[in-house]
Structures are given as C-alpha cells and as structure tokens.
GUSEMI-476646 format. One record per residue (C-alpha): x, y, z; residue in one letter. Coordinates in steps of 0.001 Angstrom, whole numbers, padded with zeros to 6 digits, always signed. Example, Ala and Ser with C-alpha at 12.3 -4.5 7.8 and 13.67 -1.06 7.14 Angstrom:
+012300-004500+007800A +013670-001060+007140S 
END
This chain:
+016275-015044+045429X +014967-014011+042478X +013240-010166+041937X +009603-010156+042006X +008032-009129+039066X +006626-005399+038691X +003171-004323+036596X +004366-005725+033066X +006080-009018+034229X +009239-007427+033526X +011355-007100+036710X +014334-005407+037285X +015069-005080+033600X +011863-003632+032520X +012426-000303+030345X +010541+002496+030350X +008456+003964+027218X +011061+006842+026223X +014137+003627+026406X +016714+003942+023611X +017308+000478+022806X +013212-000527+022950X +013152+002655+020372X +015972+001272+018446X +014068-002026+018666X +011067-000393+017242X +012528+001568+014096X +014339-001993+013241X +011224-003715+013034X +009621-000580+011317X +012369-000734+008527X +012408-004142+008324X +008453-004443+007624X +008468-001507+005362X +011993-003421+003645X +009121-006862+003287X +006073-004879+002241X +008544-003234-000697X +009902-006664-001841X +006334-008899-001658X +004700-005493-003230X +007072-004133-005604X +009465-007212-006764X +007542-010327-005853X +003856-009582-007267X +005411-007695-010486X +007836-010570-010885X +004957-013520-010859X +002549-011299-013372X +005396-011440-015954X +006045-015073-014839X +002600-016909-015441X +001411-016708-018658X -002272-016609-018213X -001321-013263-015628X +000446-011610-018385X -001873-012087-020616X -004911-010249-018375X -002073-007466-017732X -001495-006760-021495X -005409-006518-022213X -005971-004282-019018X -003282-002134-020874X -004408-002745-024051X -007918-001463-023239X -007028+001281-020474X -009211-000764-017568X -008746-000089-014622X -008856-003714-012567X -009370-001792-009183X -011700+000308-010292X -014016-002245-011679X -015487-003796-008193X -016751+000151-007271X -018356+000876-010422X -020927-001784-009811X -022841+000534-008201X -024411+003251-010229X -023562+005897-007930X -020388+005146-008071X -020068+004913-011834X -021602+007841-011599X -019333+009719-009239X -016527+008063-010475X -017401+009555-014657X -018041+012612-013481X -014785+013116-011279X -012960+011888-014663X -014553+014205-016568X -013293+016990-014384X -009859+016183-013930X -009177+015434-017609X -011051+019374-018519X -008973+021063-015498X -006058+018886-016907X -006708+020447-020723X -007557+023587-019319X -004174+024182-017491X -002027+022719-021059X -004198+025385-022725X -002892+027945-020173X +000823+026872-020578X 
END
C-alpha cells in the first residue's frame, strides 16, 4: 500500500528546506540561468547587431554621434532632460576636478 501523501504532496521522499541535494538542485539551475542570460545577453544580441546590416548601421551612428539609445525614451520628459543634464554636468566637473587634482 502505497504512503499517503503529507502537506506538499510529497510523501515519504519529501525533503526539507535546509536538504543538500534540493540546494544543489537550486545553485544548478542558478548557474545555469545566469550561464543563458550571459550567452542571449552578451554573445547572441552583440552577435546579430554586427550580423544585420540595417542594425549595424544604427550602432555605428549611435557611436558616431555619442547617443545614448536608452537614454532617449526618459528624456521625453522635461524633468527628466532636465535631471538627467544637470547630473551630466556634475559628474563630468567632479570628473575634471579630480584629473586637475592628480
């Protein structure tokens, strides 16, 4: 006769939270997804901007230009162009100001 089944459905082979192999379990799937988020991220999307033309293209102007794609959507709002000028403004001085210190 089979065991009944306990709070999680589990039976006799349910683990408990602090079980070695359901931890092991855990960092696997943890390297594994960091592993896929490097490759689609960092080989994949790099690897199909050089590939299609009309996406190199757009790259080489956003370089050629200094723009900033990300930055574009947020400075729609004049606060945020705003914010976003002034915050510039003050790196690049504290930036000049610590070279001048050097």
């Amino acid at each position: 006769m089979p065991a009944p089944l306990s709070g999680a459905g589990f039976g006799e082979r349910e683990m408990s939270f602090l079980s070695s192999s359901d931890r092991g379990a855990q960092w696997l799937r943890l390297i594994m997804g960091g592993a896929a988020a490097w490759l689609v991220l960092g080989i994949f999307i790099p690897w199909v901007y050089r590939s299609v033309p009309i996406l190199r293209d757009s790259c080489e102007q956003q370089d050629k230009y200094d723009i900033e794609a990300g930055a574009i959507y947020y400075t729609d709002v004049p606060v945020s162009l705003d914010s976003e000028m002034a915050s510039r403004r003050a790196v690049q001085r504290a930036l000049e100001l610590r070279r001048k210190s050097m």
